[in-house]
N, C-alpha and C positions, 0 to 999 in steps of 0.2 A: 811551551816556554817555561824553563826553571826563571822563579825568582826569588830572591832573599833579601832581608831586612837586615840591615849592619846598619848601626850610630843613626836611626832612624833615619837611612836614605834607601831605597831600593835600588836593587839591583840587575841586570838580568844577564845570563850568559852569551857569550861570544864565542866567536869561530871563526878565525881569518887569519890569509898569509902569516901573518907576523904574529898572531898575538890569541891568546887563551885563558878564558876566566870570566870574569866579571867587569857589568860597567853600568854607569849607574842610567835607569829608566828617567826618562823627559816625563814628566805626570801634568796634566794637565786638568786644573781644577775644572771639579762640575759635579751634579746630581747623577747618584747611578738612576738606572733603570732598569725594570725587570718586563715585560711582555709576554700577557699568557695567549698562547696559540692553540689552544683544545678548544672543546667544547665547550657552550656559550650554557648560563643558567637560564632556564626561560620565564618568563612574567607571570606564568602562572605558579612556577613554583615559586617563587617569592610572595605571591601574594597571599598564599597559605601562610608565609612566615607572616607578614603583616595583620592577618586577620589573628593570627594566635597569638603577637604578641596586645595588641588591641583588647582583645577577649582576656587576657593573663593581667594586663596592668587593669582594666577595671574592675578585675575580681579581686588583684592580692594586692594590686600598688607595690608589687614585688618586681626586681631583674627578672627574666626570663630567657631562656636561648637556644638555639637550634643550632644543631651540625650539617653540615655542606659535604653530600658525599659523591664521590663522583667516581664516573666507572670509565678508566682510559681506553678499555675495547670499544663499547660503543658510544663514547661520547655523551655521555647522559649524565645528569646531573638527577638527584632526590635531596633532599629536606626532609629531617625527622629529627620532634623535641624528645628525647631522652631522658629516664626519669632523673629529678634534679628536685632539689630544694626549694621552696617557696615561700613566702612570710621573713625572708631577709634583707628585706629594705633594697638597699642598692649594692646589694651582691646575689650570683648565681651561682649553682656547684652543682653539675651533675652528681647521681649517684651511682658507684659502682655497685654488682652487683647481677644474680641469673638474669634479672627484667633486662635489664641492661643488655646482659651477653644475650640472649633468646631474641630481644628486635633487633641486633647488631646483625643476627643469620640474617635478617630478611632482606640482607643486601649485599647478597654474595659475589665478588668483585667488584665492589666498589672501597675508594680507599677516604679518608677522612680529608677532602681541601679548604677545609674553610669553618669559621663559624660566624653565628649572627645573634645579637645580642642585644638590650634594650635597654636604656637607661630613663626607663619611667619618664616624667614630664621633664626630666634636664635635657639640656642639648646635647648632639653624641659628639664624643670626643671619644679618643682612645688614654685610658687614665690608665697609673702606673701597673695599677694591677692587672689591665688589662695588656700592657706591655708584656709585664711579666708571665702571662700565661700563654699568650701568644708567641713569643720570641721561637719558643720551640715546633712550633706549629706548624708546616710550610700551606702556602694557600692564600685564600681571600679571606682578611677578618674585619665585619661589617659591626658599625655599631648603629641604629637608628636612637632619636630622639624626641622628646614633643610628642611623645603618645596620647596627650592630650589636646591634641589642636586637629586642624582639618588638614594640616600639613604637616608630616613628618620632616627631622629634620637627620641628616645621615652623615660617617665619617666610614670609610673605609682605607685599608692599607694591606699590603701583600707582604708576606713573610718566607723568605726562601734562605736553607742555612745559612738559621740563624740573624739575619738581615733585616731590615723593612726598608722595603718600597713605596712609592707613591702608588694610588688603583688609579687607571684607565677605566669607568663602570662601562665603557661601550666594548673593551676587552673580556669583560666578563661575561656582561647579560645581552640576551638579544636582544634584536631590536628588526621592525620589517626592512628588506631589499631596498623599498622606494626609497629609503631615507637617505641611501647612500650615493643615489644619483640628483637628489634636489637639497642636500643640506653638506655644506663644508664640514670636515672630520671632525672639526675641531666644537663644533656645534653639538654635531651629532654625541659626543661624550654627555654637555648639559642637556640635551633632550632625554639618553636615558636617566642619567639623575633626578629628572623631572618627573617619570613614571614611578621612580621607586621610590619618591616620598611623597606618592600620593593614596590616599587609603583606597583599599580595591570596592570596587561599587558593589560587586556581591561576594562579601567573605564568606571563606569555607575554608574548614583545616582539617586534620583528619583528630573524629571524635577520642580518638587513642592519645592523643596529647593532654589533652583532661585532665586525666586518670594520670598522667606521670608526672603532675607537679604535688611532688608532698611535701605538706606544710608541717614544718620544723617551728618545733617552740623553745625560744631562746630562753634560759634561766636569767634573769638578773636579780642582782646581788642585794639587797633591801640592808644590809649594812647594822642589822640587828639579832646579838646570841640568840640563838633557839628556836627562830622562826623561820619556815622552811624558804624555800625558794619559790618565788611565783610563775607562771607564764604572763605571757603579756594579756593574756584575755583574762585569770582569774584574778589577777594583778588590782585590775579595778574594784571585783567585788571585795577586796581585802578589807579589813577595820582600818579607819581615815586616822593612822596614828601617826604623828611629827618623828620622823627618824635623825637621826644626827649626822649618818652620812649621806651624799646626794646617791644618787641611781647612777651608777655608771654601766657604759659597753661593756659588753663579754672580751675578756682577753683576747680571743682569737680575732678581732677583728684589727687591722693594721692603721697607721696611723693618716694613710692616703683615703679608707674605705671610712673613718673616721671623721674626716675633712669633706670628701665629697656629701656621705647622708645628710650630715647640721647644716652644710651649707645649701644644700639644695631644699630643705625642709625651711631653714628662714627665708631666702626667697622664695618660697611659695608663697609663706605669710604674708610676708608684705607686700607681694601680690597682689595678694587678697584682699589684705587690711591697714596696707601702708596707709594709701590716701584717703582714705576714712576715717582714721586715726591720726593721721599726719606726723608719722610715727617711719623712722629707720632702723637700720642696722644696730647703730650706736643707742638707740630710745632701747631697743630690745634688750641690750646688754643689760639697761638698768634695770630691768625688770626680772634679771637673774632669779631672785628670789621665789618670785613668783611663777616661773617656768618650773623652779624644780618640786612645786608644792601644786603641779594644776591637775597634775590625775588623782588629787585627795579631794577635788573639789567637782568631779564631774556628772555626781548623783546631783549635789547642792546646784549647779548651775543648770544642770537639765528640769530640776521641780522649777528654779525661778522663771524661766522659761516658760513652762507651762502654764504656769499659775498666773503669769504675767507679774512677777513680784515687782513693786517700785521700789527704788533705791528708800525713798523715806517709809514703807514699810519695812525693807529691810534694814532699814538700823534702828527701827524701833524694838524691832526682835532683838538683835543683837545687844542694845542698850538692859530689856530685862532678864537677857538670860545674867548679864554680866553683873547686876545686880542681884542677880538670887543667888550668883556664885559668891560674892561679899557679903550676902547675907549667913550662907551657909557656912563661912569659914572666921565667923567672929567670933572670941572667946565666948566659948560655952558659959561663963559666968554671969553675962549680960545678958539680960533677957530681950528677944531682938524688936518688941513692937514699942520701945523705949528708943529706938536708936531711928536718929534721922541721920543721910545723908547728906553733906553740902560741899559746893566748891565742886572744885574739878580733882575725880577719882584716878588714878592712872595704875593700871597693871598689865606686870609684865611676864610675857612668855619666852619662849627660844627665838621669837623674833622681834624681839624688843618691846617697847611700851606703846601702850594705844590711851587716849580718854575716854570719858564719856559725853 
């Protein structure tokens, strides 16, 4: 059937006694649908991807992801992570490259349908950038979530030119015979989504996944002439000096992957420390300041920690360094064991005034 779009109405061709040409299509609204009919992914190879991304998020608290390959002669499905990036928060990016092309041989006839991907302890959703990467992709693209809990939480969607589809997961992955004669279809779809967000009781992956996640060190910008760029791991041992601009993302990062990291990082916080603090979203804003000044402060707060410091030991310290700072900046002409201090002293730095 030819059809064509004129003045946004379709149209489709005709052919009768009388008459030649075009006439417009009856459409009637509804969800497409797509239905894959090959070969199903089976439970154990998925539970290699679960145990790898499990092992990936407690080592780097990075994305991680595996390709979905699949071979239309024999109906076989493999899983293999590809060497990729690590140490990027809540982004993943294979790397191209021989490693790359060299394990790709080891799957001769099979084509690319799918991938699978992790969104650390956020829940999975498919976000723009995974739109955007996917769009082109045709196959099953799974996101799992909650890599931190006893239950995974999972999004998937099928992409065929250019398109997305709803997933059928009972279309996709097996599942046993029995299930089909004691549980309604419609069932049977939530019972496998049931199995595949639950962590497998003996994870195994293959040891060669390891070895393909390289950890990339992000330069950020310290916002001061002449001093080089840091990593984030030498970042901390740096000299604790007051910079004038805040620490911002690397340019390449978009303004979507930008939004999900911060947001997902202050819901963890508060998490964590909301009801103990009794402390939100909007408490945290006020505390701007002090967010962008806390990795100058994470030698000082690990000694007070250790040492058990109390707060009224700690501003007793604070009261005489600030004192011997006043002392040491009094006109050289007065001799300083003449000079008493009284009243309330107040100085100021780049973050305004403090007492004593």
């Amino acid at each position: 059937m030819n059809l064509i779009l004129h003045k946004d109405t379709v149209y489709e061709t005709v052919e009768s006694e009388y008459y030649t040409g075009h006439q417009p299509v009856k459409i009637v609204k509804g969800e497409p649908s797509l239905s894959w009919k090959g070969g199903k992914i089976p439970i154990e190879e998925w539970n290699k991807i679960l145990a790898f991304f499990k092992w990936s998020y407690d080592e780097t608290k990075s994305e991680t992801q595996v390709r979905l390959l699949y071979n239309p002669t024999e109906n076989k499905w493999a899983a293999w992570a590809f060497p990729q990036e690590h140490g990027t928060g809540m982004t993943t990016k294979e790397i191209d490259g021989v490693d790359k092309d060299t394990q790709r041989e080891k799957f001769s006839g099979y084509i690319v349908n799918g991938t699978v991907h992790h969104h650390c302890s956020s829940s999975a959703f498919q976000s723009g950038t995974d739109k955007d990467n996917e769009q082109s992709q045709d196959g099953v693209h799974i996101t799992v979530g909650h890599m931190d809990t006893q239950k995974y939480d999972i999004h998937a969607r099928v992409c065929r030119s250019n398109s997305m589809y709803s997933c059928s997961y009972s279309e996709w992955f097996d599942y046993p015979d029995e299930w089909t004669s004691i549980l309604p279809k419609k069932f049977i779809n939530e019972a496998v989504k049931e199995v595949l967000v639950t962590p497998p009781s003996e994870p195994s992956f293959p040891e060669e996944w390891k070895s393909n996640l390289i950890k990339v060190e992000k330069s950020i910008y310290s916002g001061w002439s002449g001093r080089r760029n840091y990593s984030n791991d030498d970042w901390y041992q740096s000299q604790k000096t007051h910079f004038n601009t805040p620490t911002k993302l690397p340019a390449e990062y978009t303004e979507e992957e930008k939004k999900e990291e911060i947001t997902k990082l202050i819901k963890e916080w508060l998490d964590e420390n909301g009801d103990s603090l009794q402390m939100d979203a909007m408490d945290l804003l006020e505390m701007w300041e002090y967010v962008l000044i806390a990795d100058k402060v994470i030698d000082l707060n690990e000694a007070i920690d250790k040492m058990e410091i109390t707060e009224t030991e700690f501003e007793s310290y604070c009261q005489s360094i600030t004192l011997d700072e006043a002392n040491n900046h009094m006109d050289d002409t007065v001799e300083k064991e003449d000079i008493t201090i009284e009243g309330d002293i107040k100085y100021t730095d780049h973050y305004g005034s403090y007492g004593l």
